[in-house]
VOPAGU-2260 file (C-alpha; in pm, 1 decimal, decimal comma):
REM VOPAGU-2260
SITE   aa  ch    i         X         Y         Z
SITE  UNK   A    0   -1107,2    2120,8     158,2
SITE  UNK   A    1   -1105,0    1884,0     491,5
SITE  UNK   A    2   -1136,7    1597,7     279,0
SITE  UNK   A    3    -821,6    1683,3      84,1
SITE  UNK   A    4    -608,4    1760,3     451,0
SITE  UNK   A    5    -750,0    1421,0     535,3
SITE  UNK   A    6    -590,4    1262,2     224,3
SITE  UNK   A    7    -260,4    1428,7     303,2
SITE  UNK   A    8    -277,0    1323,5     666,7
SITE  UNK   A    9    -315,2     950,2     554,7
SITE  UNK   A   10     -73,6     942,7     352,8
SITE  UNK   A   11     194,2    1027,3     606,5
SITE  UNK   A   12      -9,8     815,2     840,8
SITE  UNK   A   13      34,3     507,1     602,7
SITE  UNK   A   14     435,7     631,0     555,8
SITE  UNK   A   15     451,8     624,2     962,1
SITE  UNK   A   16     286,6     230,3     949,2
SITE  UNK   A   17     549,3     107,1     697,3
SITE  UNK   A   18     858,6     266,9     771,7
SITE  UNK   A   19     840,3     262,4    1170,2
SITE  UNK   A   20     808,9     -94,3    1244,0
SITE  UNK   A   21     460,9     -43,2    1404,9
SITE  UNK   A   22     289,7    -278,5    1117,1
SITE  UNK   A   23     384,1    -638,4    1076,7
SITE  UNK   A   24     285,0    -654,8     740,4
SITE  UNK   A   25     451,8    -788,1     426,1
SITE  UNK   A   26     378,0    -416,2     308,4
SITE  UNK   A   27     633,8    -298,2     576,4
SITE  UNK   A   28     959,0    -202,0     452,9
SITE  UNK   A   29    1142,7     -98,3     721,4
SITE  UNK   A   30    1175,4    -153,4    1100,1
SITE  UNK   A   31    1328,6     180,3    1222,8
SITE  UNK   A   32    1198,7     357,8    1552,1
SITE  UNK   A   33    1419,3     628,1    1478,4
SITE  UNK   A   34    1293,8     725,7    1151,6
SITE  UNK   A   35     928,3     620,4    1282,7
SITE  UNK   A   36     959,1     925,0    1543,6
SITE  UNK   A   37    1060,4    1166,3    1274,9
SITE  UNK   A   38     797,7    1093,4    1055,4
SITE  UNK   A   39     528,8    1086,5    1347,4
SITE  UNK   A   40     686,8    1462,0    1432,7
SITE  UNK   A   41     650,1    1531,3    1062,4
SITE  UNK   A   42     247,4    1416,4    1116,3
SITE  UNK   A   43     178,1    1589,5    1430,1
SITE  UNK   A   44     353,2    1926,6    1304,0
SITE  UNK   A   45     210,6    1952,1     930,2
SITE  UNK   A   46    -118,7    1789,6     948,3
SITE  UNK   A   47    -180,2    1970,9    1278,4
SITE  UNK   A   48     -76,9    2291,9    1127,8
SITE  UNK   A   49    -302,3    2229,2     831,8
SITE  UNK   A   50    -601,7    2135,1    1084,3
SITE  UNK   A   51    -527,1    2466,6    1251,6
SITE  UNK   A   52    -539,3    2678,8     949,8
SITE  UNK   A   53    -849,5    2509,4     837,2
SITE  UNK   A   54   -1037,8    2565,7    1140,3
SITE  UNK   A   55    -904,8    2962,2    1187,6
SITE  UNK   A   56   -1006,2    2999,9     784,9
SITE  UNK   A   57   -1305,1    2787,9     789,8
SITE  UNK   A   58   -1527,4    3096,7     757,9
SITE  UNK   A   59   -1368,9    3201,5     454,8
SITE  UNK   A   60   -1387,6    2905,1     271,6
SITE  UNK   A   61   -1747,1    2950,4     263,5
SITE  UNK   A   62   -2085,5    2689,4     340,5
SITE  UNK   A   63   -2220,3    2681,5      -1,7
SITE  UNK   A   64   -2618,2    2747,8     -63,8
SITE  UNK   A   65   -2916,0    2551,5     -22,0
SITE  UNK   A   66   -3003,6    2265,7    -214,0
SITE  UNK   A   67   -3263,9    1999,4    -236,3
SITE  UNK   A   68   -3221,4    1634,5    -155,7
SITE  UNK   A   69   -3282,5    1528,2    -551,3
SITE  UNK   A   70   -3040,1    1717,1    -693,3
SITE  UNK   A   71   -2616,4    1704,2    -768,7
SITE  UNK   A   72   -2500,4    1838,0    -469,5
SITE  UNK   A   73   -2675,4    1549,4    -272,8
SITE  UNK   A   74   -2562,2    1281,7    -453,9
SITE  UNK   A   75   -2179,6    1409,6    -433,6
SITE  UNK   A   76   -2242,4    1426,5     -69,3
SITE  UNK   A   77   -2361,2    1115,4       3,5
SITE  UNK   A   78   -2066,7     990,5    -217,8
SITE  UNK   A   79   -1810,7    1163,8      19,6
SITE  UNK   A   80   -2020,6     983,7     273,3
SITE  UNK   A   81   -2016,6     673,7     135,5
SITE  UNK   A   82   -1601,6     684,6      75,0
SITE  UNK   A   83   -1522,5     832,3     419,1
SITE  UNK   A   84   -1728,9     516,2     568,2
SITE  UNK   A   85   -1481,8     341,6     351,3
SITE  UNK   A   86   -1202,9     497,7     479,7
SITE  UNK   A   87   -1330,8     477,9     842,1
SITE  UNK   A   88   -1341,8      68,8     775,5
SITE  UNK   A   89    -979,4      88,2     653,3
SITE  UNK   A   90    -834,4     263,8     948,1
SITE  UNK   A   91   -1002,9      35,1    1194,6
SITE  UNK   A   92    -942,1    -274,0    1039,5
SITE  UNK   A   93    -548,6    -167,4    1014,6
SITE  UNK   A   94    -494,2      12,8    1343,1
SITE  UNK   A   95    -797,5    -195,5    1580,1
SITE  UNK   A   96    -525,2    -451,5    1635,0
SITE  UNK   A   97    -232,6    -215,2    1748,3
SITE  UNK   A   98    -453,4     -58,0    1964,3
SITE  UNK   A   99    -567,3    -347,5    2121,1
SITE  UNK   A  100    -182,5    -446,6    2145,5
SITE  UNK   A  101    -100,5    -162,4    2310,1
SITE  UNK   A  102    -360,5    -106,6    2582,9
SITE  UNK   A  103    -427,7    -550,6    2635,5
SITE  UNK   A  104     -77,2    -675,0    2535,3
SITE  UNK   A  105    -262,8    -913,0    2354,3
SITE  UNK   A  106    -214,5    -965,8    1956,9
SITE  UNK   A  107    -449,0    -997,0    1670,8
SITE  UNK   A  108    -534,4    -929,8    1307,5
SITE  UNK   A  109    -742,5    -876,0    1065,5
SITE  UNK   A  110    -772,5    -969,9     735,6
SITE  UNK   A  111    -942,1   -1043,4     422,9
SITE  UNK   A  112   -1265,6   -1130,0     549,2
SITE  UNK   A  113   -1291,8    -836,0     732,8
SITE  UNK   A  114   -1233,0    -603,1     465,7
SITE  UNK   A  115   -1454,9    -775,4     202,8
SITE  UNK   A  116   -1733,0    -748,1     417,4
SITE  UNK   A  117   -1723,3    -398,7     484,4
SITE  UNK   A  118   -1624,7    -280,9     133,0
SITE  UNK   A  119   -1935,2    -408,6    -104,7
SITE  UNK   A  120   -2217,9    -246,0     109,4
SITE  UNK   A  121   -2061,8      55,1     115,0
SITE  UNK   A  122   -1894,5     120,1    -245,2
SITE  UNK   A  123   -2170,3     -86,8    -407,5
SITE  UNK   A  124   -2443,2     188,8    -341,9
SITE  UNK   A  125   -2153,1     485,1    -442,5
SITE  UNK   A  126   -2162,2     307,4    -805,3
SITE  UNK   A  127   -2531,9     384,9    -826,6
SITE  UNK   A  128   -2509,6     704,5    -715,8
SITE  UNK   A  129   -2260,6     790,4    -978,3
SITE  UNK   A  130   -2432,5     640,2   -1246,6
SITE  UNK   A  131   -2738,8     911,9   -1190,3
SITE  UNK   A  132   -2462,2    1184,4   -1142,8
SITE  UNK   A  133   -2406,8    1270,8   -1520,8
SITE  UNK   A  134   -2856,6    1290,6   -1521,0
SITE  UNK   A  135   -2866,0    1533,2   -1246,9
SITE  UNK   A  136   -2880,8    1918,0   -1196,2
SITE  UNK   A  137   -2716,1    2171,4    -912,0
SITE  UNK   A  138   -2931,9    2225,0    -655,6
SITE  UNK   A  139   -3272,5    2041,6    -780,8
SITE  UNK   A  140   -3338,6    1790,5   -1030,0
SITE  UNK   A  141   -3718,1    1609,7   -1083,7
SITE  UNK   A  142   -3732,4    1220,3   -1016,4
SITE  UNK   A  143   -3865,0    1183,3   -1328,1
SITE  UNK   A  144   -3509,5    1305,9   -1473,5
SITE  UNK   A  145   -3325,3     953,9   -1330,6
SITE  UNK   A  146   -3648,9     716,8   -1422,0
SITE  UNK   A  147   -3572,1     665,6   -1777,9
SITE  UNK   A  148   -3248,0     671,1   -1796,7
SITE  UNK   A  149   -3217,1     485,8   -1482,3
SITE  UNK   A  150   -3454,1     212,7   -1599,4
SITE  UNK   A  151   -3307,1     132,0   -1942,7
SITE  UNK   A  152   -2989,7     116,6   -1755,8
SITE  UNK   A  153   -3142,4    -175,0   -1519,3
SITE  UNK   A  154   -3320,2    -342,9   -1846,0
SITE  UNK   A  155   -2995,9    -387,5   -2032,1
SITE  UNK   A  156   -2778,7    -486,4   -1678,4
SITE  UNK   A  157   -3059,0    -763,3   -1598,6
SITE  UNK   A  158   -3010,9    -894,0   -1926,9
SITE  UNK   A  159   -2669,4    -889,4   -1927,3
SITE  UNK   A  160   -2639,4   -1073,7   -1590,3
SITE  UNK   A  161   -2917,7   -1332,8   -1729,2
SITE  UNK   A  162   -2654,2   -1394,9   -1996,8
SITE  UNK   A  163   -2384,8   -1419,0   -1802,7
SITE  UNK   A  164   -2532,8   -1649,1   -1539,4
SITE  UNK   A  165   -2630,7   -1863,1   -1793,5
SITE  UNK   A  166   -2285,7   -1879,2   -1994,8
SITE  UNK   A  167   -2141,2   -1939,7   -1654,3
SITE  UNK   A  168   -2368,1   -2151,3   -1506,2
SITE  UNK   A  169   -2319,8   -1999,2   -1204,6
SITE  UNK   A  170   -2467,9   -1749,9    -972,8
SITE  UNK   A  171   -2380,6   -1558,4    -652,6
SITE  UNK   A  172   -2535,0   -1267,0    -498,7
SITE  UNK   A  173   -2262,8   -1063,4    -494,2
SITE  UNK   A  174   -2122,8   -1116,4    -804,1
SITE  UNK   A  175   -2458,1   -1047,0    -923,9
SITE  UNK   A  176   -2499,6    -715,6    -747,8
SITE  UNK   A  177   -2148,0    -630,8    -900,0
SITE  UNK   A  178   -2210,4    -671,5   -1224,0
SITE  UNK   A  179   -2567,8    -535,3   -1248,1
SITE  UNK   A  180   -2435,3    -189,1   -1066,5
SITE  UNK   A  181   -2112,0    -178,5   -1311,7
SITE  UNK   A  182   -2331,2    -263,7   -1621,7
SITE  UNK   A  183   -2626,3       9,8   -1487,1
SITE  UNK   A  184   -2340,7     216,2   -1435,9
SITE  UNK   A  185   -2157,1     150,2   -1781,9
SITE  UNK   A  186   -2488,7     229,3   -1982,9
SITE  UNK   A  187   -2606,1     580,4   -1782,5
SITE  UNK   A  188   -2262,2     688,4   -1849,3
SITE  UNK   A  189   -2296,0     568,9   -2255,5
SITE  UNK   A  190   -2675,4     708,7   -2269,4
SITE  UNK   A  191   -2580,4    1061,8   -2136,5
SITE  UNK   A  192   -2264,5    1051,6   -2323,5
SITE  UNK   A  193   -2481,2    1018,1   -2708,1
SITE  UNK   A  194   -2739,7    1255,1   -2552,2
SITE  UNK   A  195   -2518,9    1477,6   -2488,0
SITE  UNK   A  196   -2308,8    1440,7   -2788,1
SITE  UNK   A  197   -2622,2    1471,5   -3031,2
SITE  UNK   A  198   -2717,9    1856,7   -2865,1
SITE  UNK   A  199   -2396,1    1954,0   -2894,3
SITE  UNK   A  200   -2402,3    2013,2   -3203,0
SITE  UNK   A  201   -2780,3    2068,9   -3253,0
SITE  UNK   A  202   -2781,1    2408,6   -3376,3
SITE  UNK   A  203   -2561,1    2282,4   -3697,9
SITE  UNK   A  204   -2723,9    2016,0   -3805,8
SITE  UNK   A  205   -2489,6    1865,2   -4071,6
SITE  UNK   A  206   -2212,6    1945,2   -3817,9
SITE  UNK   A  207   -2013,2    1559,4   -3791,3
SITE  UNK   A  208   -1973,0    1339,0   -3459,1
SITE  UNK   A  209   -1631,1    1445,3   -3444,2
SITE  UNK   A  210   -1707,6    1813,4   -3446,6
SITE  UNK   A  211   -2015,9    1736,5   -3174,0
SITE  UNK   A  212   -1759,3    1497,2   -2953,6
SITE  UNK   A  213   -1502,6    1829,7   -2983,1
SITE  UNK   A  214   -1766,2    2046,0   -2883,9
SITE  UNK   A  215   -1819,5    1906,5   -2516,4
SITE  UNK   A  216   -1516,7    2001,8   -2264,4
SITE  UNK   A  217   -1223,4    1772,5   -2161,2
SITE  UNK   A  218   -1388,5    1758,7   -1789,1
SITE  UNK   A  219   -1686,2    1604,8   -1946,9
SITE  UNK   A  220   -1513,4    1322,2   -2137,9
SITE  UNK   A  221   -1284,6    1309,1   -1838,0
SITE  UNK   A  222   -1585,0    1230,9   -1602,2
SITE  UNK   A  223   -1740,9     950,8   -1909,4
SITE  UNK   A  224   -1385,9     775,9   -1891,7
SITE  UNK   A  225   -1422,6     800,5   -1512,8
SITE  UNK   A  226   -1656,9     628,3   -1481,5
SITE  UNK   A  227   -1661,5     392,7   -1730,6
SITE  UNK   A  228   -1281,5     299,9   -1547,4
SITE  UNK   A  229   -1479,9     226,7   -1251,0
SITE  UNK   A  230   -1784,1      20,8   -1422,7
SITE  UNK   A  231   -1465,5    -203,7   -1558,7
SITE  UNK   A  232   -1298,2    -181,4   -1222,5
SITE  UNK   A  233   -1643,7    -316,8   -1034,9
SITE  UNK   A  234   -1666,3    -620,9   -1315,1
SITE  UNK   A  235   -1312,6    -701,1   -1267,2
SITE  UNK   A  236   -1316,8    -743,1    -843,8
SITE  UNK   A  237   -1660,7    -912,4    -882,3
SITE  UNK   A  238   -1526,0   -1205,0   -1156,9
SITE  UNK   A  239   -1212,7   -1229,9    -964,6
SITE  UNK   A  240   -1365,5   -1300,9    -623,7
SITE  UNK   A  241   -1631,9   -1540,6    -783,7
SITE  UNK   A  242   -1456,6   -1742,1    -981,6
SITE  UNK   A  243   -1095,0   -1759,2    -855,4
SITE  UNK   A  244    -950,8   -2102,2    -748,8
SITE  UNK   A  245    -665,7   -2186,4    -574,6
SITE  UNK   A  246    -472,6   -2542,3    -515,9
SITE  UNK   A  247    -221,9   -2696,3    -323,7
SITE  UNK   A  248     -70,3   -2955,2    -478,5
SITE  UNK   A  249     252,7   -3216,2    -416,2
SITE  UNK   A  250     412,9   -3272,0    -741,5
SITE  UNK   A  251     706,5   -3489,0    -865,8
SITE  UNK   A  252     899,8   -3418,7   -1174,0
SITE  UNK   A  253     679,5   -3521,7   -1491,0
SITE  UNK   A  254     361,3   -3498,1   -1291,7
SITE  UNK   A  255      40,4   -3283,9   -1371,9
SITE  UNK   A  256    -213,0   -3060,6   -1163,1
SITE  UNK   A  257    -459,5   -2846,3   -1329,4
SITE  UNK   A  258    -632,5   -2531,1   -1224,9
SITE  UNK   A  259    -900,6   -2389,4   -1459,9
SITE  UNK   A  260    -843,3   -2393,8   -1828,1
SITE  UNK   A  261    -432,1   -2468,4   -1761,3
SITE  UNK   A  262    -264,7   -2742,6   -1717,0
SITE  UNK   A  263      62,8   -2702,5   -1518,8
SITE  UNK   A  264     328,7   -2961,5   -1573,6
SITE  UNK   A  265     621,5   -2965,1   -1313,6
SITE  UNK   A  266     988,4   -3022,9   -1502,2
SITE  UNK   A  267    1232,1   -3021,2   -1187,8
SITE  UNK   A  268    1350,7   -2777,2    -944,5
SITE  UNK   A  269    1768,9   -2637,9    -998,8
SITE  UNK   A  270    1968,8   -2488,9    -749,0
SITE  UNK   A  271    2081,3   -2112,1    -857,2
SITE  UNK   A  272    2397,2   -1913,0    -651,3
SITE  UNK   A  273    2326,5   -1578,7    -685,1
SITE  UNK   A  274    2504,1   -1248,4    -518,1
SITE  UNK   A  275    2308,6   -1233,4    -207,0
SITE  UNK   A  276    2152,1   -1558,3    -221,3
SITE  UNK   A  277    2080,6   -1914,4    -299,3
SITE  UNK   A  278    1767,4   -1974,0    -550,7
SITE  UNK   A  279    1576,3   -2314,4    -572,3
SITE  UNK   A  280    1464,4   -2266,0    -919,6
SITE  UNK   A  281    1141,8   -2427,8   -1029,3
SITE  UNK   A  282    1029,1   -2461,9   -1383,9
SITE  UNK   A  283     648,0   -2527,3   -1492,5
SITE  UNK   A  284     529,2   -2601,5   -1837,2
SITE  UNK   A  285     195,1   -2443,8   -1868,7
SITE  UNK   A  286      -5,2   -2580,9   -2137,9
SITE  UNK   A  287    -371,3   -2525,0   -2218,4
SITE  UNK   A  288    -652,8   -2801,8   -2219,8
SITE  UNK   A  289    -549,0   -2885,1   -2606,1
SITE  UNK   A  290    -194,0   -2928,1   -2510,7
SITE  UNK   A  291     -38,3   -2605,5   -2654,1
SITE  UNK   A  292     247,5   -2515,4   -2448,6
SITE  UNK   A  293     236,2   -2117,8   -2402,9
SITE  UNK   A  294     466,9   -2078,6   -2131,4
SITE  UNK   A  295     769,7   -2189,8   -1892,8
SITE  UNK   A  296     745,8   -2025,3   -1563,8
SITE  UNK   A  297     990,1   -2025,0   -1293,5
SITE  UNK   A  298     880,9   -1941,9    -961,8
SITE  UNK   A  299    1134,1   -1925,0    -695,0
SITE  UNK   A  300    1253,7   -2000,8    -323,4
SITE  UNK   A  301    1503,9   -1780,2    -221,9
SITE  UNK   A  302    1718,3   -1763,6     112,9
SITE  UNK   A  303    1926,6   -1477,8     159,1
SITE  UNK   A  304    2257,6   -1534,1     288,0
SITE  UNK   A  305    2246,2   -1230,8     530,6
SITE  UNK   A  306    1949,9   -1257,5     722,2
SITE  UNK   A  307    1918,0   -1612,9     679,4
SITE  UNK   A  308    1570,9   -1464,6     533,2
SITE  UNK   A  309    1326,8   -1719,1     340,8
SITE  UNK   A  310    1122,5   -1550,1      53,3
SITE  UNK   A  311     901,3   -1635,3    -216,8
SITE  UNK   A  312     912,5   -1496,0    -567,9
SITE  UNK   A  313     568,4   -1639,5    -786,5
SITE  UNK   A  314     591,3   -1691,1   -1063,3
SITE  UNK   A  315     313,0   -1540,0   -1316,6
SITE  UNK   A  316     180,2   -1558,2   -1654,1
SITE  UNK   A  317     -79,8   -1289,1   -1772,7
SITE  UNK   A  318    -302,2   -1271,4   -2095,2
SITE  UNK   A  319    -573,0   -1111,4   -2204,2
SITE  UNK   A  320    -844,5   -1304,3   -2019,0
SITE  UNK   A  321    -670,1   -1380,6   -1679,9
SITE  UNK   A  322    -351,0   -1432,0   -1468,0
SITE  UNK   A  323    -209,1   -1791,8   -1349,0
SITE  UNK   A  324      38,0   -1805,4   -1073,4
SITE  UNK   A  325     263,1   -2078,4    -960,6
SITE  UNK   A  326     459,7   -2024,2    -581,7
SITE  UNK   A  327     713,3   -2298,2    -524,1
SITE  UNK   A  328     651,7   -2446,3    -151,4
SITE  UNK   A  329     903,3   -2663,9      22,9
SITE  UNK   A  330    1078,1   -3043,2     -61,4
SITE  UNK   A  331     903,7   -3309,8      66,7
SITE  UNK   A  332    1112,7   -3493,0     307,6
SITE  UNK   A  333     985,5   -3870,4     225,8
SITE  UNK   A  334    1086,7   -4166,6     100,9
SITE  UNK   A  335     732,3   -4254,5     -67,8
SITE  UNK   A  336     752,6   -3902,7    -258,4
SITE  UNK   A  337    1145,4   -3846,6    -333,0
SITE  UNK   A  338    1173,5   -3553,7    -547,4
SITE  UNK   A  339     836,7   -3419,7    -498,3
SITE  UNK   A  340     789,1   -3030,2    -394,8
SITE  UNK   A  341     484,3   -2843,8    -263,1
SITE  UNK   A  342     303,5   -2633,3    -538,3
SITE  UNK   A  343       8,8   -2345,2    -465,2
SITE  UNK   A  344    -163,6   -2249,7    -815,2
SITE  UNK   A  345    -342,8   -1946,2    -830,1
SITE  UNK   A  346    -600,8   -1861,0   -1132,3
SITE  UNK   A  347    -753,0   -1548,1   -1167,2
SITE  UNK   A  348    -969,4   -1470,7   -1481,3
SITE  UNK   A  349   -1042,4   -1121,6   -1590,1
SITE  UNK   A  350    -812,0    -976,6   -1335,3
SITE  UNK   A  351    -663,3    -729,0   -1592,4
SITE  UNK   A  352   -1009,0    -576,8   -1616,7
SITE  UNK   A  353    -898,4    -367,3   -1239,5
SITE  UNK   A  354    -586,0    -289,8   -1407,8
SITE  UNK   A  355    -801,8    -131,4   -1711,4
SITE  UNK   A  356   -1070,7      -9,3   -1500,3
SITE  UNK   A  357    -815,0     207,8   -1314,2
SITE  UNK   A  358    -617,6     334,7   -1639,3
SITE  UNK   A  359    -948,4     450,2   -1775,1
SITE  UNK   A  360   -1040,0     649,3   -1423,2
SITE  UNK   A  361    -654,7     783,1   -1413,0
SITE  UNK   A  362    -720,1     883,8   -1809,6
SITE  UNK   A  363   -1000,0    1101,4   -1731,7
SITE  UNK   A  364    -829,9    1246,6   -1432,4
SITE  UNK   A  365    -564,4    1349,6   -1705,8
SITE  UNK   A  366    -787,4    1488,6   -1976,4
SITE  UNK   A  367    -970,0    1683,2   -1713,1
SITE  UNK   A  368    -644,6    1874,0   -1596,0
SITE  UNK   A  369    -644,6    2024,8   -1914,4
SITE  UNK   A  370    -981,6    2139,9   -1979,6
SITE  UNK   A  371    -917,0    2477,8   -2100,7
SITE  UNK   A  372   -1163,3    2614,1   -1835,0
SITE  UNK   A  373    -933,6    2518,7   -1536,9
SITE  UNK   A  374    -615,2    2698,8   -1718,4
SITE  UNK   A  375    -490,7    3025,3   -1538,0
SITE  UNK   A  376    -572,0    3325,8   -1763,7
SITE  UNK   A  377    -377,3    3548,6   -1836,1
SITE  UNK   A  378    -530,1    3872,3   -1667,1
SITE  UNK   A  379    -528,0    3635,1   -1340,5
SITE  UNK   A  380    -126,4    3594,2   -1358,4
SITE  UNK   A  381     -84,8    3958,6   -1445,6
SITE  UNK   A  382    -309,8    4028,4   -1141,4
């Protein structure tokens, strides 16, 4: 119940950041004082209301029974550990600085390194821990309940990061740890899911797999979709921030860079009028290694007649397997390169595989809303 006030309390906190002008971020959409004070009185009153209520109520809610340190309740709790640590590194990497601002005057940020480095330890070890979930019982479960299961799961993730290292020819430690704890995680989930589907329909033997599958509840399949969503998810960040590459490149019309498996060939840069601003339109041929052109992109600089503003729309082309993009820099003002412009390439295999990973978890939050067993009944309503 706290945790779920919390969630609503950050989410007005994060509506405060953006809309207020507090955050200099290119996430902030606004920069409003006025509106920033009414949502900050909209914080203070609900969330401290709902604190209130929780604390006056808290003996109602009720403290739950005992439980040993083996079994399910333990490993949710350390879960909800694990995530609010998560969410403790989030607030003070965002609002450290504004503090610091405040009280010193002085300003600083931080950014990406920061947040990578707090992230893996933490969520890393919560993908473990949900991998034994579906093995364990309320209140106390045996260690000898995770062992097997837990050590076919490592067998088949070792091999599978053997192959992949050696298909890659690469190796990292944390792209390593990622993929063994999304592939441990990805076959506990499978394991239970065929154990569980063969007893359901043990006491009718020639009963079919679609009968046993129907026979387990919607929250069950829910949770197996879960977490194989977050298995996928795991994969996906761990490729992406291993083998990602990035170049900055001058280019003339005609000329070539490559990045990855693409080649990108730069065709000329045209000057588009539209309503509320002037475009300088690039276009890219993107071509693969045997020369097959799959696609024209057209990033963009834009400067908006208004605010004099100067933004940058990428330009992007997604398949299966990963995501290039192209962001169109400035002219270069020189003699020696006339006509050339400044070119950033970004490629980014299996990035789709986070996109997946968090259809799959927001799937199984769906089929779990309407597992019969959470559906008001019918004396409840008349009651």
């Amino acid at each position: 119940m706290l945790l779920a006030l919390t969630t609503f309390a950050l989410s007005l906190l994060g509506t405060f950041l953006v809309r207020s002008g507090v955050l200099t971020s290119v996430h902030a959409f606004a920069t409003d004082p006025e509106r920033g004070v009414f949502i900050l009185a909209l914080l203070f009153i609900v969330v401290g209301a709902s604190y209130i209520l929780y604390a006056l109520k808290t003996g109602e809610v009720g403290q739950g029974g005992n439980f040993k340190a083996t079994g399910r309740e333990s490993l949710l709790l350390s879960n909800n550990v694990l995530m609010s640590a998560a969410l403790v590194a989030v607030m003070l990497g965002t609002l450290y600085p504004l503090v610091v601002e405040v009280i010193g005057g002085r300003k600083m940020s931080v950014g990406q390194p920061y947040f990578e480095a707090m992230f893996a330890p933490i969520l890393l070890p919560a993908v473990l821990l949900m991998a034994l979930g579906p093995d364990s019982r309320w209140r106390e479960t045996s260690l000898a309940q995770y062992i097997k299961p837990g050590a076919v799961a490592l067998a088949v993730a070792a091999l599978v990061l053997l192959g992949a290292a050696l298909f890659n020819g690469y190796f990292s430690l944390l792209w390593a740890v990622g993929v063994v704890c999304a592939v441990f995680m990805a076959v506990a989930t499978l394991a239970h899911a065929a154990v569980a589907t063969r007893k359901a329909g043990a006491s009718i033997p020639e009963s079919g797999l679609l009968y046993r599958i129907r026979r387990l509840s919607l929250s069950y399949w829910g949770m197996v979709l879960a977490h194989l969503g977050v298995a996928v998810f795991v994969v996906g960040v761990s490729w992406v921030k291993t083998f990602e590459t990035e170049t900055d490149a001058v280019l003339k019309p005609g000329e070539t860079s490559e990045i990855g498996p693409w080649r990108v060939t730069f065709i000329g840069v045209d000057s588009v009028q539209r309503q509320n601003h002037v475009a300088a339109l690039g276009v890219f041929e993107l071509t693969r290694g045997d020369g097959t052109v799959i696609h024209l992109l057209e990033p963009e600089k834009r400067r908006y007649q208004s605010s004099e503003q100067i933004m940058t729309e990428a330009a992007i082309h997604s398949d299966w397997f990963s995501d290039v993009y192209i962001g169109l820099g400035d002219a270069v003002q020189s003699s020696a390169n006339s006509g050339a412009w400044g070119v950033r390439l970004y490629y980014k295999p299996l990035i789709n595989l986070i996109w997946w990973g968090c259809a799959l978890m927001a799937l199984g939050g769906l089929l779990t809303v309407f597992d019969r067993r959470y559906r008001p009944r019918k004396n409840a309503v008349a009651a």
